[in-house]
N, C-alpha and C positions, 0 to 999 in steps of 0.2 A: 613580210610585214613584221613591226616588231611587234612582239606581245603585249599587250594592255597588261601592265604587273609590274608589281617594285615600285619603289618610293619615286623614281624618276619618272616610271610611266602615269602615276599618280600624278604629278604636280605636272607632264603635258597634260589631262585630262583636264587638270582646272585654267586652264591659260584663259578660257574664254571668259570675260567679265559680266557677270549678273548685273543687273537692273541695278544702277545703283554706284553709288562708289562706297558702299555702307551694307551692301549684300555680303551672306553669309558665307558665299564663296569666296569674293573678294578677301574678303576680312581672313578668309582660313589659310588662302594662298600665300596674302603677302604676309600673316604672321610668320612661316616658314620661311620664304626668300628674303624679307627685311631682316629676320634675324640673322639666317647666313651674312649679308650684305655689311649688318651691323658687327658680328666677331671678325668677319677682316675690318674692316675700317680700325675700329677700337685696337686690334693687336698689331694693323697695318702703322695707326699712328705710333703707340709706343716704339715702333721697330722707327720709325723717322723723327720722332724728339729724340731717343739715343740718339740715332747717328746725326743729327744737328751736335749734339752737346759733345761729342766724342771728335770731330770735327774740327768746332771751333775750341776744343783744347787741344786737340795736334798744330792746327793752322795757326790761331792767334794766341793760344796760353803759353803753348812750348817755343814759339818760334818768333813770336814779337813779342810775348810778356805782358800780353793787355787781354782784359776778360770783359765783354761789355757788359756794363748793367743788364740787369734783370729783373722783373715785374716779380713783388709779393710772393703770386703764386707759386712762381718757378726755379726764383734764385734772389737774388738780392739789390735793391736798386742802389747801388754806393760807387761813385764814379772814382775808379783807378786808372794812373797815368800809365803808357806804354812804356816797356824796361828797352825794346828796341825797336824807336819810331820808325829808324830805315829801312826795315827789312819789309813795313806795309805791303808799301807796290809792288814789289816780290812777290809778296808769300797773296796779291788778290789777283797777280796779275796769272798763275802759277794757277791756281783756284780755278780763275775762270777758261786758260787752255785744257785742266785735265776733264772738266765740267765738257767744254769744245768739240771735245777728242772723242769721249763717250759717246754726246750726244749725234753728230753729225757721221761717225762712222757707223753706229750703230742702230739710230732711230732719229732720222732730222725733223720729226715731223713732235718729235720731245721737246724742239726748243722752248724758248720763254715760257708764260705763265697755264699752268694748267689746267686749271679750270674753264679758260676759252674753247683748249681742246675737245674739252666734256663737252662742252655745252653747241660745239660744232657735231660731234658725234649723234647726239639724241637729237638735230635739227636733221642733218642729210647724214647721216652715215646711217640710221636707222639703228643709231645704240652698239656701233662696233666700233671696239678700240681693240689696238692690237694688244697681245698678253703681255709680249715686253714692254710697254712705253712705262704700267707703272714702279716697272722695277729701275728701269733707268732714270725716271724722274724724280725717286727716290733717291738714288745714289748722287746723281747731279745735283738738288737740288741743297742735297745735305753738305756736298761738297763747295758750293759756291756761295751761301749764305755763312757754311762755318769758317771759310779764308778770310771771310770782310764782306765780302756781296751784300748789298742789299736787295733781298728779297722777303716774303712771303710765305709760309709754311705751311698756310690753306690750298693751294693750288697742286702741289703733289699729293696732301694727305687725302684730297677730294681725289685725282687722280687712282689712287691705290684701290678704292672700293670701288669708285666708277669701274674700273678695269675689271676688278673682279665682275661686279654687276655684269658687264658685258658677257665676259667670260663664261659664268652660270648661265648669261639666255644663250647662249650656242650650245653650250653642254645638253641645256634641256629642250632644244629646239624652241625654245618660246617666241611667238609672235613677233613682230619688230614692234609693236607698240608697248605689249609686255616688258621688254629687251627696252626700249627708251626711258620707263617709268622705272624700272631698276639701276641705272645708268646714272636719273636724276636722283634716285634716294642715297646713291654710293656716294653722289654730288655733297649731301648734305650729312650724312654719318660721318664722312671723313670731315667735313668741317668743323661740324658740330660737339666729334669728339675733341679735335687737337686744341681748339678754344674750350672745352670745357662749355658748351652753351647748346644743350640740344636742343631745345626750344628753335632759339634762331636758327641753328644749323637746320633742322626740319620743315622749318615757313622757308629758307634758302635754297632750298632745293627745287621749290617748286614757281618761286620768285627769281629766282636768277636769271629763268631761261629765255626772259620777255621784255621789252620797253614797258608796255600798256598791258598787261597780260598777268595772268597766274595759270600752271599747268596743278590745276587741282585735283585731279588723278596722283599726281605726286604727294599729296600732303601725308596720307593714314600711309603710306611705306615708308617717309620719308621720318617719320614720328618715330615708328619702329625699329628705323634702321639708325638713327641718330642716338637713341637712347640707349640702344643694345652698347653701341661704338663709347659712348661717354662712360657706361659703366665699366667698361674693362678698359680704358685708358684711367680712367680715375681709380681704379683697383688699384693700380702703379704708380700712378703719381699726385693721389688724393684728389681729391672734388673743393675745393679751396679754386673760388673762383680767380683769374688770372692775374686781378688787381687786387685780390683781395676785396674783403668784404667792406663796405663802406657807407653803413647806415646812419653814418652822421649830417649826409649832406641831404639837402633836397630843396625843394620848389617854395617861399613863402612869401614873395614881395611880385606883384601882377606889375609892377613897373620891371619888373626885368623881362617881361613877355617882350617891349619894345627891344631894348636890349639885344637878347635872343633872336629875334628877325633881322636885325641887321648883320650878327651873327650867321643867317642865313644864307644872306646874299653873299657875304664874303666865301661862305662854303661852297656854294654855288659854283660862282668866276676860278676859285681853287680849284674846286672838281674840272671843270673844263679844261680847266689850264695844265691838271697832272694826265687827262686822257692826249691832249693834243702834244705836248712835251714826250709824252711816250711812246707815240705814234709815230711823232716826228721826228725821233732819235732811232727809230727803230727803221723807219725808211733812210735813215743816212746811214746805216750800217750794212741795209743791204744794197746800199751802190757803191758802199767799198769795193774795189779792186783788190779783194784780201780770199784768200782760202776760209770758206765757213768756217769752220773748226778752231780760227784765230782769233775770229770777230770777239769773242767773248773775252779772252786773252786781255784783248786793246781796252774793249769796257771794264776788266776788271781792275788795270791798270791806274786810268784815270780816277777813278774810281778810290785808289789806295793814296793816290797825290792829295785826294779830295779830304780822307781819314784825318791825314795829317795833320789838316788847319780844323776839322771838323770830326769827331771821331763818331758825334751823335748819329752823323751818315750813314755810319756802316752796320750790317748786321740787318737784324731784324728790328728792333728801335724802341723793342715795349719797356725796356728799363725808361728808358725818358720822358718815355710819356706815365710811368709811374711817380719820375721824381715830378715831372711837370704839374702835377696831380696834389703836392705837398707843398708844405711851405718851401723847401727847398729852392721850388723855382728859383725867388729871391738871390740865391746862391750865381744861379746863372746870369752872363751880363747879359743884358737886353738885345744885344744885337744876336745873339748867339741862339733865342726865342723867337728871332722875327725874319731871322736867315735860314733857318732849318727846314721849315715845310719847305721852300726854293730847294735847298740842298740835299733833302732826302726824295722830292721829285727827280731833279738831275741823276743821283748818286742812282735811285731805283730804275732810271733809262737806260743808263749807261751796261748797268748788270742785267736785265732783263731784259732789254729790249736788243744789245749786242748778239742776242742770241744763246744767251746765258739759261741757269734754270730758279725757278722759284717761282712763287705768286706774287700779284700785284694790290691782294685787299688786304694785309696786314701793313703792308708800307701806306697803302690809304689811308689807315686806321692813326698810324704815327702822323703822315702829315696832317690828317684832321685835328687831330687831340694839338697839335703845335700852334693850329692856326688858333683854334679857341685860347690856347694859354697865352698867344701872342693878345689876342684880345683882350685877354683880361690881363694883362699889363700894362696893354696900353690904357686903359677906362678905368681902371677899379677905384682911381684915385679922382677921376674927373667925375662918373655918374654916377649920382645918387642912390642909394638900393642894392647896389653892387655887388654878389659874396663876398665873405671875406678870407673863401679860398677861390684856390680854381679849379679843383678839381670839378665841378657843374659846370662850367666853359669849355674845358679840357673833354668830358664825356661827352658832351653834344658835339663839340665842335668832329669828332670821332663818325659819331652818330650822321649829323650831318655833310658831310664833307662825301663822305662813301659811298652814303646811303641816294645822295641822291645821282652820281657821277655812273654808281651800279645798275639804278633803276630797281634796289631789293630795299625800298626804306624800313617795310615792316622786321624782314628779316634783320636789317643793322640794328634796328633800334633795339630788338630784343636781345640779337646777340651782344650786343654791348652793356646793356641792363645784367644780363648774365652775367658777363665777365667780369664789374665790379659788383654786383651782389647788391644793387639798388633799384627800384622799380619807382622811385619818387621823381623822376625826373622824363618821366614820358611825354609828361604835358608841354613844357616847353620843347620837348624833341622834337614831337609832333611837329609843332611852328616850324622849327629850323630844316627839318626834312622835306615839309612839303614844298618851305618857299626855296630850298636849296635845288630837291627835285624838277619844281617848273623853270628855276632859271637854266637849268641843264640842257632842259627840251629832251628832243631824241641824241644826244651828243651821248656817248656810253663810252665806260673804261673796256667793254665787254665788246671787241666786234662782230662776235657768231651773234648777239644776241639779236631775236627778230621784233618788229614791234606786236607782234600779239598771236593768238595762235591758229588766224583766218590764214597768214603771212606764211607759216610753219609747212612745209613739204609733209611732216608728218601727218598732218590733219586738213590739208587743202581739202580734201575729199569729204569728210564730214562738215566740214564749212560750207561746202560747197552745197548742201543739202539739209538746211539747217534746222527741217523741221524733222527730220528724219530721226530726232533724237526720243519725238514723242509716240512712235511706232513700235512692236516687238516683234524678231522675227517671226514667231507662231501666225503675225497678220497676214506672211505672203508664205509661208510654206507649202510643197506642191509634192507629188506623189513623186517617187524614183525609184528606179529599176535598181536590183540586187541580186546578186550573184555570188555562187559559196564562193570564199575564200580559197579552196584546196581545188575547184572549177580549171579546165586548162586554157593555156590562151588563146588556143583555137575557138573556145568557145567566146569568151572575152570577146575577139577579134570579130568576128561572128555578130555580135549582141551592135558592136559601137557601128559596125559599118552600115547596119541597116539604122538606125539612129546614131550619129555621131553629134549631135547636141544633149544628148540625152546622159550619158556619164553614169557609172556605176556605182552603187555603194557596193564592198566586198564584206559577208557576214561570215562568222566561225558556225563550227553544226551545231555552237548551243545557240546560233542566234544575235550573238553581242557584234558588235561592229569593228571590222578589220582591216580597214582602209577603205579608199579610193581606185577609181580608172576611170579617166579624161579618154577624149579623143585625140588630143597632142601624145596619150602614152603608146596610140600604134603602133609609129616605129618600130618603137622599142620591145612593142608585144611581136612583132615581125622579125623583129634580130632574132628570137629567141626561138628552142624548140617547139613544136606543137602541141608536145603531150607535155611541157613544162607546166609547173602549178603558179598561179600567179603570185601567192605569196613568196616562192621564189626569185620573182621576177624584177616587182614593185618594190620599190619601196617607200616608206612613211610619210608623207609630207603632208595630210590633209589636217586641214582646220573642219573642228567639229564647233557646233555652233548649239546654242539651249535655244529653247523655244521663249524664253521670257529674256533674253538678251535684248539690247535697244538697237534698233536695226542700224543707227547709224555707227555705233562699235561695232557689227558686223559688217558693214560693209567695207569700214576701213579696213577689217582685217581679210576678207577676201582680196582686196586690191592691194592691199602691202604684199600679199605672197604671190600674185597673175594667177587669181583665179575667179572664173565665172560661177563658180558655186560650190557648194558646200555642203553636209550632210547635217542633217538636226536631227536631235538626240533626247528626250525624254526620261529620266529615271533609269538612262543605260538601253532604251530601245532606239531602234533608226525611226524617226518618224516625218521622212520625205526631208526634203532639199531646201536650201535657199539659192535662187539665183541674183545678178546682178539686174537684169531683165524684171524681176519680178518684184524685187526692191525697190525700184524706180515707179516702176505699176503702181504699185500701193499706194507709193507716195504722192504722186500723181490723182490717183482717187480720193484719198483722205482729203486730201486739198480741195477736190470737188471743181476741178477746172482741167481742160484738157492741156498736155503739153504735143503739140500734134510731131515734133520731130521724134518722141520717143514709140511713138505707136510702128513704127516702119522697125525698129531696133529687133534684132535674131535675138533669138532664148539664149545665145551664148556672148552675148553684148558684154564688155570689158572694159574697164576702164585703164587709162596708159594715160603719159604725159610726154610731151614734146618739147623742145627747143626750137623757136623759129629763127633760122640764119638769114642772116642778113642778105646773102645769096637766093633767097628764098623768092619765087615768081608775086608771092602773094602778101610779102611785106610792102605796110604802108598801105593797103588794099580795107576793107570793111568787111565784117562779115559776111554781109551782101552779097560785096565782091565779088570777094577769092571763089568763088562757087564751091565748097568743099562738097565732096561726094556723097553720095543717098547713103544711108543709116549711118548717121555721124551728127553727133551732139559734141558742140564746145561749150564744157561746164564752166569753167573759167579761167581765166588769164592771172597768172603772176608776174606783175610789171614792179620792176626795182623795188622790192621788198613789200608792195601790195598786191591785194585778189581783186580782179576788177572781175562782178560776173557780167557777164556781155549781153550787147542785145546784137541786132544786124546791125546797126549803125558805129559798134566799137569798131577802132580802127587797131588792126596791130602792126607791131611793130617789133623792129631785130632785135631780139634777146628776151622777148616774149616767152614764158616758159606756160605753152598751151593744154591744159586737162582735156583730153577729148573721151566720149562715149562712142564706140563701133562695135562691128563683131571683131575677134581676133585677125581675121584671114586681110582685114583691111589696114593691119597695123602696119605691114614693112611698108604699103603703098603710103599711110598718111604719111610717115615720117620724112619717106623723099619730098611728098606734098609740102611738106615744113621746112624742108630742107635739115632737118633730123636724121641723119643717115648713121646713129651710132648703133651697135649691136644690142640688143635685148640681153637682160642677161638670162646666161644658161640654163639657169634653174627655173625661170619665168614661164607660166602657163598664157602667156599672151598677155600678159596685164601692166600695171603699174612697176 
């Protein structure tokens, strides 16, 4: 067993979540892993605007002679002509094979925008990215944005700390729900720093991951890790927000409220039109008959042909939406205002959706800001009230355009309020987000995203039991057998065969708690010598549980790891068990109504989930039906991105993804049952 000691065994001891998203363990935990979370983010970004800037002066300053504008913040918004227009498609086409080469030889699962990846990881991967993808979509991303690409530079910087996030919850064995909520705060520190805007990047983290939904367990790490990330990015490259500060404009004439909504809708139809464009350029690139590793090549190509007649295209785009922002517009012709959202949606499918690297919400942010300025050129002269700039057309249209195409309106809005350093303009946001948001519907730029967190593989199970939040474990805790630690496994083996529902807590001779012994660890107590000691033998894997935890965070984490119970803990004493059997009991009684299929369910009842194949005897059949076997509860059904909870009369059907309650010993049966015939994984104590 490992020893309970050191800073690591410390921070597994707090993994379990207190009562509360505002408890003082809580609060103690993720001040320590937010702030880790936040120093890479903050020094991950610096390490990715260098090599964006380093980049696009190798690629486009030395070798075409063109530097694209720049926002306030970061560089200079002043439009300079290319010294060598022909060498573009070269030097994007060039860009996007070495970007190609990396990512498909090395990590294909790096391609396109990264923050989808995150946000697939914390729904089914249970919060696991691999270690390299953020170094490679770091390198790619810098590379393929600084040739000419159009992309995004929020989708790897989120990337870098997601990855770490992950990386830390393996390191400390932490829970997969633990592991998901550090995942989403990496999500939002890496944002939150490289825009300068922690605020948003911290509401983003826990806003991104949902249609209809907020994961508010993300918010207090996502605060912490956001902020830590912004101040040491901003050490380097000053707290000077991205547009600069811009307290001159704001909200004074309630006849621009109509204005502003029609504004909306335009953002709207725009949002739809840059997810489907992107979707749909990205499905024509993979039915090329092309070696992956090309695809991005071909996009960065066209891509450079496109520069030429268009230069605003290329790059990342926030110098334009700075000059857009000033009188300058004026400068630009009108067609070149009202052709660019078009052009920078094309140009950013072509680079990212070929299978290229970069994100997809800073090109959002350009083509919104274009659409608003395009508005207010065309109107400013026709309605009444009008500003008489446009930079307040230009920030909503930003605001709205993203905000609602992402489904994160609150997070845009603040993150964009940050970015130019004005909070006077939320009230018409407001308008333009929500009516932008409802034209959108369920349409998303995001495709991991689910609509809410009933939807979420993460939390079906607490969903699934929804009162179970107002219970503590202390309501079902039950007495359990314990055995010294230094005890041999004969004797172990001994203890579990005459009860093998019963499971061990292992204590040290002062008494403190040293693990676990299930009846699945026979085997393996049987490989082993007789007079072997079982700390030897076993090793670490159990979830310790408080007695004031809220049953339904317990139960989800006994069923993320396949286990039927758990040991409960006191002030550092073992003080009896939680089972899944006796969680259900409770819940059951509190209610004050019988559920009579769980009364038949064994002390060692488990929860698992299934896939029903189409080959399946019992597809198309009712619950009624299918007859499923005695001690077996189907808690609910996940049909095409909803939770249906059933009665006897639901009818299922293929692709049905089924939560069943049994004991373990009936899992491999139900699943042929279902025609689930995949392996359990290894490390699985019988469960989910």
């Amino acid at each position: 067993m490992c020893p309970e000691g050191g800073a690591q065994s410390w921070l597994r001891r707090m993994r379990s979540v207190s009562a509360g998203f505002e408890g003082q363990r809580y609060l103690a935990r993720w001040l320590l892993l937010s702030t880790a979370i936040g120093i890479v983010a903050g020094l991950g970004s610096v390490v990715f605007f260098s090599a964006i800037e380093f980049c696009t002066e190798l690629f486009l300053g030395r070798i075409v002679g063109y530097i694209p504008p720049g926002p306030i913040g970061e560089g200079s918004p002043v439009i300079t002509p290319m010294a060598r227009p022909w060498l573009l498609p070269l030097v994007t086409a060039v860009g996007g094979l070495i970007s190609g080469i990396i990512v498909f030889k090395l990590a294909p699962e790096a391609e396109g925008h990264g923050t989808d990846a995150a946000i697939e990881a914390i729904h089914r991967k249970g919060g696991l990215i691999r270690a390299r993808i953020p170094v490679i979509k770091l390198v790619t991303a810098a590379i393929t944005i600084g040739s000419g690409g159009s992309g995004g530079r929020e989708g790897p910087a989120a990337q870098i700390s997601a990855g770490f996030g992950s990386l830390m919850g393996r390191f400390l064995n932490l829970d997969p729900q633990t592991r998901r909520i550090a995942v989403a705060a990496g999500i939002g520190a890496g944002i939150g720093a490289i825009f300068r805007a922690p605020l948003g990047g911290a509401l983003l983290a826990a806003e991104i991951l949902y249609i209809h939904d907020l994961e508010v367990e993300a918010l207090i790490p996502g605060l912490i890790a956001s902020i830590v990330g912004y101040s040491i990015f901003g050490a380097f490259f000053g707290y000077t927000p991205v547009f600069g500060a811009m307290p001159h404009i704001g909200f004074n004439q309630p006849i621009q409220l109509f204005y502003y909504a029609l504004l909306g809708v335009v953002c709207g139809l725009v949002g739809i039109l840059y997810s489907k464009s992107f979707y749909g350029m990205n499905g024509v690139f993979r039915r090329m008959n092309l070696p992956r590793w090309i695809k991005p090549a071909v996009g960065g190509l066209l891509v450079g042909f496109m520069g030429l007649v268009l230069p605003a295209c290329l790059h990342m785009g926030y110098g334009w939406i700075q000059i857009a922002m000033e009188a300058q517009v004026d400068l630009l012709p009108l067609w070149i205002v009202l052709v660019l959202p078009f052009a920078k949606i094309l140009s950013t499918s072509l680079s990212i959706g070929s299978g290229g690297s970069g994100g997809i919400f800073g090109p959002g942010m350009v083509i919104g800001g274009m659409v608003g300025a395009s508005f207010w050129r065309l109107f400013h002269n026709v309605f009444q009230g009008m500003p008489a700039s446009p930079a307040p057309f230009v920030i909503i249209g930003m605001i709205g355009m993203f905000g609602g195409i992402a489904h994160a309106p609150l997070a845009v809005m603040l993150m964009v309020a940050e970015m130019t350093g004005n909070l006077s303009l939320l009230a018409p946001a407001m308008i333009v987000v929500a009516i932008s948001t409802a034209i959108c519907g369920d349409q998303t730029i995001y495709r991991n995203q689910i609509p809410d967190r009933a939807s979420s593989p993460a939390h079906r199970v607490r969903m699934s039991f929804p009162l179970l939040s107002s219970l503590l474990v202390r309501d079902a805790v039950t007495r359990c057998s314990t055995l010294a630690a230094d005890a041999s496994v004969t004797e172990a083996v001994a203890v579990l065969e005459r009860d093998p529902n019963s499971g061990l807590v292992l204590l040290d001779r002062a008494g403190n708690f040293a693990g676990i012994v299930t009846d699945s660890d026979i085997e393996k107590l049987r490989q082993s010598p007789p007079d072997a000691s079982l700390a030897r033998t076993l090793g670490d894997g159990a979830v310790v549980l408080d007695p004031d935890e809220r049953m339904d965070v317990a139960l989800e984490q006994l069923t993320a790891r396949g286990l039927s119970w758990a040991p409960v803990m006191d002030t550092g004493r073992v003080v009896g068990k939680l089972t899944v059997k006796d969680a259900i009991a409770t819940y059951r009684h509190t209610l004050e109504r019988s559920i009579r299929r769980t009364n038949s369910l064994p002390g060692s009842t488990t929860l698992f989930e299934a896939q029903l194949k189409a080959s399946s005897a019992i597809a198309g059949k009712t619950l009624r039906e299918a007859g499923f076997p005695p001690n077996t509860l189907v808690v609910s059904i996940m049909r095409q991105a909803e939770t249906v909870f059933p009665n006897g009369d639901t009818r299922l059907a293929p692709g049905d993804t089924v939560v069943v309650m049994s004991d373990p010993a009936s899992e491999k049966f139900l699943r042929e049952f279902l025609g689930d015939v995949k392996k359990s994984d290894p490390g699985s104590r019988g469960g989910l």
